[in-house]
Biotite code that builds the C-alpha atoms (Angstrom):
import biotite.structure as struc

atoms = struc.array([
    struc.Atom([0.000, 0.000, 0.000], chain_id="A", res_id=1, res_name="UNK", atom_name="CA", element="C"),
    struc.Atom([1.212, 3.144, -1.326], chain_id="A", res_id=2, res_name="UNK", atom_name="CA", element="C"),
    struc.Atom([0.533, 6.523, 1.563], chain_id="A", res_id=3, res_name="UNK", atom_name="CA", element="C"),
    struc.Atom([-0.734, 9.926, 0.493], chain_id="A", res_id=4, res_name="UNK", atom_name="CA", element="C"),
    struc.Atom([1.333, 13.225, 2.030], chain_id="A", res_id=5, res_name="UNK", atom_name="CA", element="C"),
    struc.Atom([-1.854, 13.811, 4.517], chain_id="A", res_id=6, res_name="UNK", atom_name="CA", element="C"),
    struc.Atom([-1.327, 9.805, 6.188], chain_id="A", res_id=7, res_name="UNK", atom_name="CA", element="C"),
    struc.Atom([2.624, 10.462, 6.624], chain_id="A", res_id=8, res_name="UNK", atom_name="CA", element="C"),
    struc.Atom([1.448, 13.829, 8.291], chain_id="A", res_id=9, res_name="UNK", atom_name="CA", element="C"),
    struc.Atom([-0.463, 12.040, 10.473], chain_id="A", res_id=10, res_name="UNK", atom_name="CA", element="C"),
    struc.Atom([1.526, 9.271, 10.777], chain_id="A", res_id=11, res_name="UNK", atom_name="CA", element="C"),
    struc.Atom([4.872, 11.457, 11.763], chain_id="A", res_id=12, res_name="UNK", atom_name="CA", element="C"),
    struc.Atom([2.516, 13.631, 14.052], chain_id="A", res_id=13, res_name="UNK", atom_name="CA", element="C"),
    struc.Atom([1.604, 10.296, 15.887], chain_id="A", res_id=14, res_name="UNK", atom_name="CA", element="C"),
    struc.Atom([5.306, 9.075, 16.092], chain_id="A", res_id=15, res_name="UNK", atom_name="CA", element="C"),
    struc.Atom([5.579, 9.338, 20.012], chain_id="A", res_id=16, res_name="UNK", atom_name="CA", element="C"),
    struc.Atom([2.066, 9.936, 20.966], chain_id="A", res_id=17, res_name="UNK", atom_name="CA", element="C"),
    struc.Atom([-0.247, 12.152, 20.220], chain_id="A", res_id=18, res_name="UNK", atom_name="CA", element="C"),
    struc.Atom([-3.474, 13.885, 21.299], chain_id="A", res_id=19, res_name="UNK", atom_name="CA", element="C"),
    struc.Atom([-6.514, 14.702, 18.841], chain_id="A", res_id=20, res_name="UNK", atom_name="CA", element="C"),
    struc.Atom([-5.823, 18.562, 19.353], chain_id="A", res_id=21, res_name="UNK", atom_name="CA", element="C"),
    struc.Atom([-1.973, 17.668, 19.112], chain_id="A", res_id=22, res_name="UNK", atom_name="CA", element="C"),
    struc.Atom([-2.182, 16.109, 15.622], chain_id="A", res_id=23, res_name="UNK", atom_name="CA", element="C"),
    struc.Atom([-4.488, 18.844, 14.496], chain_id="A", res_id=24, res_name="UNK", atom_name="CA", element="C"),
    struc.Atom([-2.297, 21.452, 15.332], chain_id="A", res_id=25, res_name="UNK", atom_name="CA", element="C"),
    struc.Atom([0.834, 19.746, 14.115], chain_id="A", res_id=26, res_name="UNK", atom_name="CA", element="C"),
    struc.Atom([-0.508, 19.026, 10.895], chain_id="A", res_id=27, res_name="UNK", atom_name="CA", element="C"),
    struc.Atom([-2.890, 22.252, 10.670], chain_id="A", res_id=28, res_name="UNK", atom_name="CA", element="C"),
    struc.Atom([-5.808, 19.812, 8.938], chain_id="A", res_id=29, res_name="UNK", atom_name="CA", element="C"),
    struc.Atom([-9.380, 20.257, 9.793], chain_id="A", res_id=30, res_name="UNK", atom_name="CA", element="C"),
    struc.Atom([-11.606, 17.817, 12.337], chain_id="A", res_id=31, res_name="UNK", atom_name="CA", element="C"),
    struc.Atom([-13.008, 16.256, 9.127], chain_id="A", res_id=32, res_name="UNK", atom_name="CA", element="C"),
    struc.Atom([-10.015, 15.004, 7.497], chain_id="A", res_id=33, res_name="UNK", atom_name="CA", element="C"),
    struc.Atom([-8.279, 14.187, 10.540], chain_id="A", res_id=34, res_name="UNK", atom_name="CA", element="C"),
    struc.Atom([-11.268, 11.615, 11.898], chain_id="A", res_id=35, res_name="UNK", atom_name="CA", element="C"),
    struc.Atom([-11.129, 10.121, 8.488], chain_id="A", res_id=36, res_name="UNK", atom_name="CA", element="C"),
    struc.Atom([-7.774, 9.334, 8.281], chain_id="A", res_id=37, res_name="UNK", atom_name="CA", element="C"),
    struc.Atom([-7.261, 8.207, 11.680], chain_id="A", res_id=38, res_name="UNK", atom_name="CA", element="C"),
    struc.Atom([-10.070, 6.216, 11.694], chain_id="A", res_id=39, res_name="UNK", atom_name="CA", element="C"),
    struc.Atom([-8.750, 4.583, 8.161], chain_id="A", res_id=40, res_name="UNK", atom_name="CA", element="C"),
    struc.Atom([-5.517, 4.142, 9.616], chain_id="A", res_id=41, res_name="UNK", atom_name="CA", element="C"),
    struc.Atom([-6.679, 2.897, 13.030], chain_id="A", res_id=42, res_name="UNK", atom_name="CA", element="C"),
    struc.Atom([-8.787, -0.075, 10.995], chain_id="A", res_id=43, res_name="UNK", atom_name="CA", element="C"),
    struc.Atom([-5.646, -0.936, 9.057], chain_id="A", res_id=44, res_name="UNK", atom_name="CA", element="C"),
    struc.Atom([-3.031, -0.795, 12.107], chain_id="A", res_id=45, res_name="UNK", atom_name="CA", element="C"),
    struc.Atom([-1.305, 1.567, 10.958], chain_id="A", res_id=46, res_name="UNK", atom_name="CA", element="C"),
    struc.Atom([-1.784, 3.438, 14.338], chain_id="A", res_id=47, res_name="UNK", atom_name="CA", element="C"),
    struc.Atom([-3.649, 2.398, 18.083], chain_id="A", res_id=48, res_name="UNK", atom_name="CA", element="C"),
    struc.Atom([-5.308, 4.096, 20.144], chain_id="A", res_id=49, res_name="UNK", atom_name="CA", element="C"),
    struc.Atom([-4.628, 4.272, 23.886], chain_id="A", res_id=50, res_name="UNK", atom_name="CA", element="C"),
    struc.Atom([-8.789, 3.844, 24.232], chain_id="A", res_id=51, res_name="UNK", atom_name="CA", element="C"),
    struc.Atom([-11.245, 2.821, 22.055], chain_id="A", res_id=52, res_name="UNK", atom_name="CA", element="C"),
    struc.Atom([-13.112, 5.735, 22.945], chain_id="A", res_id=53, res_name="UNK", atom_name="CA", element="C"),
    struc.Atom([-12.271, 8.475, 21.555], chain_id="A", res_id=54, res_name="UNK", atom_name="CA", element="C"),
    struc.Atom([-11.782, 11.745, 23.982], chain_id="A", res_id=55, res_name="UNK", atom_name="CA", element="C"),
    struc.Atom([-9.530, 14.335, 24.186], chain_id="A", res_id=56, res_name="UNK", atom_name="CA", element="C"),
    struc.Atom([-6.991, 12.047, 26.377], chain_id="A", res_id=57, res_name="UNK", atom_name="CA", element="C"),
    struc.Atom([-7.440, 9.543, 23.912], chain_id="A", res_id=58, res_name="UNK", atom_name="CA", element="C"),
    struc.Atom([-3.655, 9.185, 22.469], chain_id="A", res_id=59, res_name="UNK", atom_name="CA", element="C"),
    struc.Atom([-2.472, 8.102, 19.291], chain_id="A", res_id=60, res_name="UNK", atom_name="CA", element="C"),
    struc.Atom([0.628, 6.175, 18.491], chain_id="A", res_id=61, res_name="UNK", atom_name="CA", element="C"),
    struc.Atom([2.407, 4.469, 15.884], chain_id="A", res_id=62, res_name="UNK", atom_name="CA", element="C"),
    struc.Atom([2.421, 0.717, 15.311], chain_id="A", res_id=63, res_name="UNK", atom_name="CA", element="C"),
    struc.Atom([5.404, -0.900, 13.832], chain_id="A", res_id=64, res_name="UNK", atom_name="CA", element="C"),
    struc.Atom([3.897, -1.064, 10.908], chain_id="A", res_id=65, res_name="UNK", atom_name="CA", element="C"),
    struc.Atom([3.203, 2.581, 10.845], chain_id="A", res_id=66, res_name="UNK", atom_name="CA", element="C"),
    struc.Atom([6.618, 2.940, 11.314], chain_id="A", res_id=67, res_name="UNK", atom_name="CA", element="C"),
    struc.Atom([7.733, 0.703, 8.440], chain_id="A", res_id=68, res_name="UNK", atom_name="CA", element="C"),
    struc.Atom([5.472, 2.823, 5.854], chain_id="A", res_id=69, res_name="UNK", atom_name="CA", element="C"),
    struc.Atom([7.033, 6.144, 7.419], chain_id="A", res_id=70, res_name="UNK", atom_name="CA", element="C"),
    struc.Atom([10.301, 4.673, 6.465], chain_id="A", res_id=71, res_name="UNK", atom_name="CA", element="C"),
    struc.Atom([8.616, 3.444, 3.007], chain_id="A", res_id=72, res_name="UNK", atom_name="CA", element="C"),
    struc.Atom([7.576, 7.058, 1.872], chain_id="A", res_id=73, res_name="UNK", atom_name="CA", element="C"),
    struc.Atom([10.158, 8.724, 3.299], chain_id="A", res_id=74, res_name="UNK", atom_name="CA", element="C"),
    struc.Atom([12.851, 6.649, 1.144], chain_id="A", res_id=75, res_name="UNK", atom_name="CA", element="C"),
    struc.Atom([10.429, 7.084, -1.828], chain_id="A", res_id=76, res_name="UNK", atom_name="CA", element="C"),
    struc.Atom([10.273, 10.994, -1.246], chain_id="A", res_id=77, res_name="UNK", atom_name="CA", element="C"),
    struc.Atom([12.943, 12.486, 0.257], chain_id="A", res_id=78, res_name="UNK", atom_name="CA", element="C"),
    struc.Atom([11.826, 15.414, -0.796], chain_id="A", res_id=79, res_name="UNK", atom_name="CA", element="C"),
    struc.Atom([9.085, 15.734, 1.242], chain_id="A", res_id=80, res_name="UNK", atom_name="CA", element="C"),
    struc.Atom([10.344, 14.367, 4.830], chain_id="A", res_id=81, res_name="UNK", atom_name="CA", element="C"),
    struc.Atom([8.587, 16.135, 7.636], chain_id="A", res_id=82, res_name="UNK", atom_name="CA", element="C"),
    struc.Atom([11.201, 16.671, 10.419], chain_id="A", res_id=83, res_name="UNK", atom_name="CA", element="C"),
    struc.Atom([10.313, 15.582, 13.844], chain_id="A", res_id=84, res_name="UNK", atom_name="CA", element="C"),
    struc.Atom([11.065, 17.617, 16.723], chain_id="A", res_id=85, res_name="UNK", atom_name="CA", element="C"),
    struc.Atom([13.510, 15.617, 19.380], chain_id="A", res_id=86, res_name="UNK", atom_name="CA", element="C"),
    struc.Atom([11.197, 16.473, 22.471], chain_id="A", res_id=87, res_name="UNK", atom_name="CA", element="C"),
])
């Protein structure tokens, strides 16, 4: 499976936990696009949730194989690699 831009976003806003309101500033996307990606990537595994329902405690993190498709794109667009912050 082949990522668009907004799912690395996501995905690299997710890379050591993340909020709701932390990936939506982070990534600047509105509440729409953000609940359907998340909840696309949460059914595929590309991300977990810390609880299945969803609040704003509710954190989001990477799976391993959210990691591996980070590493995918990023190799296949170097271009475009969002840094992460070292925090």
């Amino acid at each position: 499976m082949v990522i668009t831009f907004a799912q690395y976003s996501i995905l690299t806003a997710t890379y050591r936990c993340a909020t709701y309101s932390q990936v939506e500033k982070w990534t600047s996307f509105d509440r729409m696009m953000i609940d359907y990606y998340i909840m696309g990537m949460l059914n595929i595994g590309l991300i977990k949730a810390s609880d299945e329902n969803a609040s704003d405690t509710t954190c989001y993190e990477l799976t391993d194989i959210g990691v591996s498709y980070i590493e995918d794109y990023e190799r296949a667009n170097p271009n475009l690699i969002i840094k992460r912050s070292v925090e």
